[in-house]
N, C-alpha and C positions, 0 to 999 in steps of 0.2 A: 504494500500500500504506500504510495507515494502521497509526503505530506509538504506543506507549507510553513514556513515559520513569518507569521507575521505580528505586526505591533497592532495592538487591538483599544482603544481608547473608547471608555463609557464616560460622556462628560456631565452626565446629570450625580454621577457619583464620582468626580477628578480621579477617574481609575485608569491607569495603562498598565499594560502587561505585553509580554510576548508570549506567542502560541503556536502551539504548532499545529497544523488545523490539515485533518486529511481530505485531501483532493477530490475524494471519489464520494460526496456526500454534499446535499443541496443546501444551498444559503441558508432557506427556513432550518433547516436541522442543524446547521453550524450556529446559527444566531442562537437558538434554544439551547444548547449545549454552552457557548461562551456565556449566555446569562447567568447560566445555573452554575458555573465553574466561578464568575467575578460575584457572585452572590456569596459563595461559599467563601471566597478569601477575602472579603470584606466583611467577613462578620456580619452581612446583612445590609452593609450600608446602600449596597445596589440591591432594588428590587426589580425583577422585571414584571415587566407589565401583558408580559404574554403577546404581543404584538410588536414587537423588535423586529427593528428595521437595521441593515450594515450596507454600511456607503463607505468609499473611497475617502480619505482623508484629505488629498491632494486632489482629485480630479471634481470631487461632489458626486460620482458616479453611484446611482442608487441599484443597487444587485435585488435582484426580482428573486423571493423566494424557491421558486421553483427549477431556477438552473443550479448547475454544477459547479464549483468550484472551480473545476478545472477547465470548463468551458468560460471562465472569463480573464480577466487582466491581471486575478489575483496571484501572485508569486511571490516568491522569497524576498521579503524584506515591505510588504505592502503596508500602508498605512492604515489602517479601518476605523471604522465610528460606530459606536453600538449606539441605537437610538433605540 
């Protein structure tokens, strides 16, 4: 399984981390999965709201639930926004 290491930024909770996020798995299940993982190492202070949205940190590029990882821009070293 090939994965990605990218920097992942929740700004409603000033959280960044890096992650390594596998390829072979859709936006909507990557976003639910980074919720639940910056939930857990924030002690709470992120909640998600079950409708998390991840965009591009640099471009604004809004990643539609339903593709792939690997079918878009996202690569090693990518910026991201957890909204």
């Amino acid at each position: 399984m090939e994965k990605v290491l990218v920097e992942i930024t929740a700004p409603a909770a000033n959280l960044t981390y890096d992650m390594l996020i596998p390829s072979n798995i859709q936006i909507g299940e990557m976003s639910q999965l980074v919720a639940s993982v910056l939930s857990q190492l924030s002690n709470g202070t992120y909640t998600s709201t079950g409708k998390n949205i991840i965009c591009d940190k640099v471009s604004g590029t809004v990643y539609e639930p339903s593709i792939f990882v690997k079918d878009t821009e996202i690569k090693n070293g990518a910026k991201l926004l957890l909204f």
